[in-house]
C-alpha positions as CSV (number, residue, x, y, z in Angstrom):
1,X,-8.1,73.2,-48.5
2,X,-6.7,76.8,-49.0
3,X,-3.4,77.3,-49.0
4,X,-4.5,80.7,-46.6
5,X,-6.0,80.3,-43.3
6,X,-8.3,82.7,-41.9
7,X,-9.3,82.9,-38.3
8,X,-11.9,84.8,-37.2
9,X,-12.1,85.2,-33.5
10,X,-9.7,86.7,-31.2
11,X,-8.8,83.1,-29.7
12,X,-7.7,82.0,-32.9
13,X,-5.8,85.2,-33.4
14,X,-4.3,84.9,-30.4
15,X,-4.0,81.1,-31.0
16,X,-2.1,81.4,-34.3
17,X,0.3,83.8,-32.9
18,X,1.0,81.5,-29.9
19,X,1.4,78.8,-32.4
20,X,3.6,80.4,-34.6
21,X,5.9,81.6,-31.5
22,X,6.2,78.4,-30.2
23,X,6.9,76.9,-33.7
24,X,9.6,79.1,-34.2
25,X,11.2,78.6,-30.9
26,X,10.7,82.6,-29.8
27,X,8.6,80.6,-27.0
28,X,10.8,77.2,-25.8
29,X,9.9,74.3,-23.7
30,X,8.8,74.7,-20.8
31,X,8.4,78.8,-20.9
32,X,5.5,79.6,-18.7
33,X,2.8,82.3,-20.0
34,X,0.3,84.3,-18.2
35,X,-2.7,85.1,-18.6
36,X,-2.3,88.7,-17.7
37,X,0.9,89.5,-19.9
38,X,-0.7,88.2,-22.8
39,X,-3.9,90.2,-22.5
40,X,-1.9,93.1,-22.5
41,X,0.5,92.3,-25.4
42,X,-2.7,91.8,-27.3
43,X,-4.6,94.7,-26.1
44,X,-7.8,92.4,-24.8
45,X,-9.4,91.2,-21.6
46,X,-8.1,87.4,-20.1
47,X,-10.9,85.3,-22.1
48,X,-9.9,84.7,-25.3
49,X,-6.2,84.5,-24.2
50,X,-7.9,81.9,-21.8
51,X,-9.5,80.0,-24.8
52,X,-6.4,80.2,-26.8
53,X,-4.5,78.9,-24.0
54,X,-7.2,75.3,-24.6
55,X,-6.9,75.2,-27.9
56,X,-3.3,75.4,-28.1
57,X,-3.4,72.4,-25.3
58,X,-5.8,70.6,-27.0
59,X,-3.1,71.0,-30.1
60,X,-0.1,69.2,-27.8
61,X,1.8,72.9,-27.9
62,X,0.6,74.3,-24.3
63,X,0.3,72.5,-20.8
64,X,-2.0,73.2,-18.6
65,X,-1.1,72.2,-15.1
66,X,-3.7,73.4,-12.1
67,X,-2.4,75.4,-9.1
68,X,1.0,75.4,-11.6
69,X,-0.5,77.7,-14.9
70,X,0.4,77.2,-18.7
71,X,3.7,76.4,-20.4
72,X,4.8,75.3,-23.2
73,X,4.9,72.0,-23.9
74,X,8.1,69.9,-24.0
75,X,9.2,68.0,-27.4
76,X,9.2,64.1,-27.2
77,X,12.2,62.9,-25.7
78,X,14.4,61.0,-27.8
79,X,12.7,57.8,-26.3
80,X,9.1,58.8,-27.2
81,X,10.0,60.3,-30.8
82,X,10.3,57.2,-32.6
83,X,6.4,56.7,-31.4
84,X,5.6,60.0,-32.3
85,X,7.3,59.8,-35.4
86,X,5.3,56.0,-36.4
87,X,2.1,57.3,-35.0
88,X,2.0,60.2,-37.4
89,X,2.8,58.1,-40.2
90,X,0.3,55.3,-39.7
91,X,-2.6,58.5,-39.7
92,X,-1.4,60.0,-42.4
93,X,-0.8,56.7,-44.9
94,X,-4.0,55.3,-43.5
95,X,-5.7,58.6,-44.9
96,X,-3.8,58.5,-48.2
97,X,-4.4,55.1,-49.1
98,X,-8.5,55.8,-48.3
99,X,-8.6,59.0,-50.3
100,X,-6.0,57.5,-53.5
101,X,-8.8,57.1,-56.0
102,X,-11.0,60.1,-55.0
103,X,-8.5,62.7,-55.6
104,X,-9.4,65.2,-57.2
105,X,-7.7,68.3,-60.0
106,X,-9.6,70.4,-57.8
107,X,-7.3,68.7,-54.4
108,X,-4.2,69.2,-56.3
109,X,-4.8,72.6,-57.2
110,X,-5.0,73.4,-53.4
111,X,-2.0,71.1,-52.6
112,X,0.3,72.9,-55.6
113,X,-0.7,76.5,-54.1
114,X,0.8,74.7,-50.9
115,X,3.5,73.5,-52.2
116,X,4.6,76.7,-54.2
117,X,4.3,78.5,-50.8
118,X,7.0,75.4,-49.1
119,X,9.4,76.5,-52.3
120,X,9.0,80.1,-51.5
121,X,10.0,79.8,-48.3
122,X,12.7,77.8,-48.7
123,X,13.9,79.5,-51.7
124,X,14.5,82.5,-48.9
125,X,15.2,80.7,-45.7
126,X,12.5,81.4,-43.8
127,X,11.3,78.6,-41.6
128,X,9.2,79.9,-39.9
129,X,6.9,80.4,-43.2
130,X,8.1,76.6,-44.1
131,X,6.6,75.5,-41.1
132,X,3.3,76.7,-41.4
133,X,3.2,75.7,-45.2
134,X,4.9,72.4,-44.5
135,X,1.7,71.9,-41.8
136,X,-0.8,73.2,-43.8
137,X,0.1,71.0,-46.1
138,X,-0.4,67.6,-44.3
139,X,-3.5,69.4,-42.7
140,X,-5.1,69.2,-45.9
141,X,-4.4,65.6,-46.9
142,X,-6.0,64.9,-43.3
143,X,-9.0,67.1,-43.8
144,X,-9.5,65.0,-47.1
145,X,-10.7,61.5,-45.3
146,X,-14.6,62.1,-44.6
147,X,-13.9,61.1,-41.2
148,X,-13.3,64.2,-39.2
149,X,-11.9,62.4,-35.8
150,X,-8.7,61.8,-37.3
151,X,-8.0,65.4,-37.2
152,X,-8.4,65.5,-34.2
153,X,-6.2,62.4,-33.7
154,X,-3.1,63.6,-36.2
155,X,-2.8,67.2,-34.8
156,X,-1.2,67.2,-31.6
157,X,1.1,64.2,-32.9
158,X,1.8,66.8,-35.9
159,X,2.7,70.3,-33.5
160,X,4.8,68.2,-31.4
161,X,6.7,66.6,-33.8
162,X,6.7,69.9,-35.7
163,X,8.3,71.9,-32.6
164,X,12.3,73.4,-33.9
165,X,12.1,72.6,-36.9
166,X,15.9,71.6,-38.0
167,X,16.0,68.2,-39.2
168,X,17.5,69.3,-42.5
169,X,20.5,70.9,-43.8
170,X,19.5,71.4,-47.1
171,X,16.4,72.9,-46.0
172,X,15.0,73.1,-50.2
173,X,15.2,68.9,-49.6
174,X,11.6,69.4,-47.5
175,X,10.5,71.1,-50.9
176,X,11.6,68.4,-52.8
177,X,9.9,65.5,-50.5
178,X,6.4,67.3,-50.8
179,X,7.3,68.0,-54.5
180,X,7.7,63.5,-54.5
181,X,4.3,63.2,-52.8
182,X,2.6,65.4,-55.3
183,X,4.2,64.2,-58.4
184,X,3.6,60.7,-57.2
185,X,0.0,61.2,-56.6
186,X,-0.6,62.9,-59.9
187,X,1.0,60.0,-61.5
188,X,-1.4,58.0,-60.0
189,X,1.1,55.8,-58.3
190,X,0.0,55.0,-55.0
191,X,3.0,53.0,-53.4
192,X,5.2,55.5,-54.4
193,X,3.2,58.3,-52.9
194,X,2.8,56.3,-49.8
195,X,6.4,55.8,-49.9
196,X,7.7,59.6,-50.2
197,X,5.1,60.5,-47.6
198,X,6.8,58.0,-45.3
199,X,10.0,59.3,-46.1
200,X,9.1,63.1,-45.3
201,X,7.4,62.2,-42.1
202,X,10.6,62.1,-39.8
């Protein structure tokens, strides 16, 4: 996958910037947002703001209550987390065991751009770039299994999980965990790959 998205409608404009606010906390749980604000921050009419609304709610960030209107979704509570948390991992070994052997130079290539980005932004404190990178980077381990559904699937478990992102203090250790995965897979030692992906995935 390449290490730069690029969306192409005004949706997914609008979607990513949604995203990316909510990532970043500049929109918190619970905020509501309107349809009508929006369309003027962005300069267009209420549709794609409408369909950026489902999208992002089909990606666990947004809620969309009827008769009540849109706001941001709340993070797992510290009951549901652990769930969250073992749900995510199961997707994501289950795809990295099934791909192991039919990795290819070309995959790591993609993955090391990836992971060069994750250093960058650590190296200058910005996590609001190290979330992106640190998503796209799972994103494209999922989007590796021929099997399309588990997108689908891992996504929302993903956003959720990836909502504030502050579980470090060090924050270069989450460049040193993908570093782990990388290395491991290039070694071609599968348990040990498994193993720091588990370990990142928290």
């Amino acid at each position: 996958m390449p290490a730069i998205e690029i969306y192409r409608t005004l949706p997914e404009q609008i979607a990513a910037r949604l995203r990316q606010d909510v990532l970043s906390s500049k929109l918190k749980p619970g905020d509501p947002l309107r349809e009508i604000d929006l369309s003027e921050r962005f300069g267009v009419s209420r549709g794609p703001v409408r369909e950026a609304f489902r999208q992002l709610s089909q990606q666990g960030l947004l809620v969309l209550e009827p008769n009540k209107g849109v706001r941001v979704a709340q993070n797992p509570s510290v009951e549901v987390r652990p769930l969250v948390v073992e749900l995510r991992r199961k997707i994501e070994v289950f795809v990295l065991n099934s791909i192991f052997q039919r990795i290819t130079a070309a995959d790591l290539e993609d993955w090391d751009a990836i992971l060069a980005n994750i250093k960058a932004a650590c190296e200058s404190s910005d996590v609001d770039a190290l979330t992106e990178h640190d998503l796209r980077f799972h994103q494209a381990i999922i989007r590796s299994h021929d099997d399309k559904d588990l997108f689908a699937l891992w996504q929302p478990i993903a956003m959720r999980m990836m909502m504030h992102y502050n579980r470090l203090d060090d924050i270069m250790e989450s460049y040193r965990e993908h570093k782990r995965i990388l290395d491991a897979i290039r070694a071609d030692n599968k348990q040990v790959a498994i193993k720091a992906l588990e370990d990142n995935i928290q």
